[in-house]
C-alpha positions in Angstrom: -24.7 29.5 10.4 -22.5 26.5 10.4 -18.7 26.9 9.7 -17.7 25.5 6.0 -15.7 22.4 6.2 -12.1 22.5 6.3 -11.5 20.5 4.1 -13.3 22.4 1.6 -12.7 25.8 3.4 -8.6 25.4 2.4 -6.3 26.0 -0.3 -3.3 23.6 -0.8 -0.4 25.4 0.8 1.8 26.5 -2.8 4.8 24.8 -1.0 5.2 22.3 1.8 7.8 23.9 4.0 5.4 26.0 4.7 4.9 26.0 8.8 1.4 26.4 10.4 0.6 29.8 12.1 -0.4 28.8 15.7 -3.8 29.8 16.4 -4.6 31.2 13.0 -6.6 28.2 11.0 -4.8 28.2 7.4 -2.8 30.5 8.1 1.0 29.5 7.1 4.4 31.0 7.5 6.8 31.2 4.9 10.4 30.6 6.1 12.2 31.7 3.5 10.6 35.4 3.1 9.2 35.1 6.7 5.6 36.3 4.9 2.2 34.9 6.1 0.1 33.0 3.7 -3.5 32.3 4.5 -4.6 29.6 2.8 -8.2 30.2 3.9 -10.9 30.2 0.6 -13.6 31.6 2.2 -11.6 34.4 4.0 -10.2 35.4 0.8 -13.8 35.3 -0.9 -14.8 37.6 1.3 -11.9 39.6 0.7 -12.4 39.3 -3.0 -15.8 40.3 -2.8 -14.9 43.3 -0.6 -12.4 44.1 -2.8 -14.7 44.7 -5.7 -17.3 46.3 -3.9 -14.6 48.9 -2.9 -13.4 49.0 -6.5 -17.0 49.9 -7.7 -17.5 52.5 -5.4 -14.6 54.4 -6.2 -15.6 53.9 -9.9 -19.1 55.0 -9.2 -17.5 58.0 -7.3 -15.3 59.2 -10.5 -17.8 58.4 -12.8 -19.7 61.2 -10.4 -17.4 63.7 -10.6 -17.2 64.2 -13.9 -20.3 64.3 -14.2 -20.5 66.9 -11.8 -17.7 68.8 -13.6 -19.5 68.5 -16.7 -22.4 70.2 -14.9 -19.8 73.4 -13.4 -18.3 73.4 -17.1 -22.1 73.9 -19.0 -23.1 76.1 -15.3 -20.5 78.2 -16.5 -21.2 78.8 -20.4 -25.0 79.3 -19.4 -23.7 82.3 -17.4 -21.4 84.1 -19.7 -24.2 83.7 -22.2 -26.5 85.3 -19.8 -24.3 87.8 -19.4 -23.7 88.1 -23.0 -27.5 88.4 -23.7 -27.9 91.1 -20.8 -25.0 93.3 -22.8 -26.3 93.2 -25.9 -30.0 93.8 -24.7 -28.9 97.0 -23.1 -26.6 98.1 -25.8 -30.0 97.9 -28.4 -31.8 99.5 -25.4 -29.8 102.9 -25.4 
């Protein structure tokens, strides 16, 4: 796989005091806050697109649990009409 182009692979630093992290390729410091600001586009594709992923799963995970709490909540009026059911059968039965 070859490595994308930097030229293509970077994002125009947002301000130009920005100072270049040493060994860290688009990576910039910001003097005023002192935060670091990568200005790499394909690392923060693949952070987007992790991102996302994550956030699907953890839909896909709640959208499963309530599900599986609408299963416990119909589990549990099947019993108490079973039980119900068994009552009344041996109330006719005596």
């Amino acid at each position: 796989m070859s490595s994308p182009d930097k030229t293509t692979d970077h994002i125009e630093p947002y301000s130009n005091d920005l100072i270049p992290v040493k060994g860290k390729d688009g990576w910039y410091r910001d003097p005023d806050s002192n935060a670091v600001v990568n200005c790499n586009k394909t690392e923060y594709d693949d952070y987007m697109t992790a991102y996302n992923k994550r956030k699907a799963k953890e839909e896909s995970f709640k959208a499963l649990q309530t599900d599986v709490d609408a299963v416990k909540l119909d589990l549990s009026e099947i019993k108490s009409l079973l039980k119900q059911i068994i009552v009344n059968g041996e109330n006719h039965a005596s």
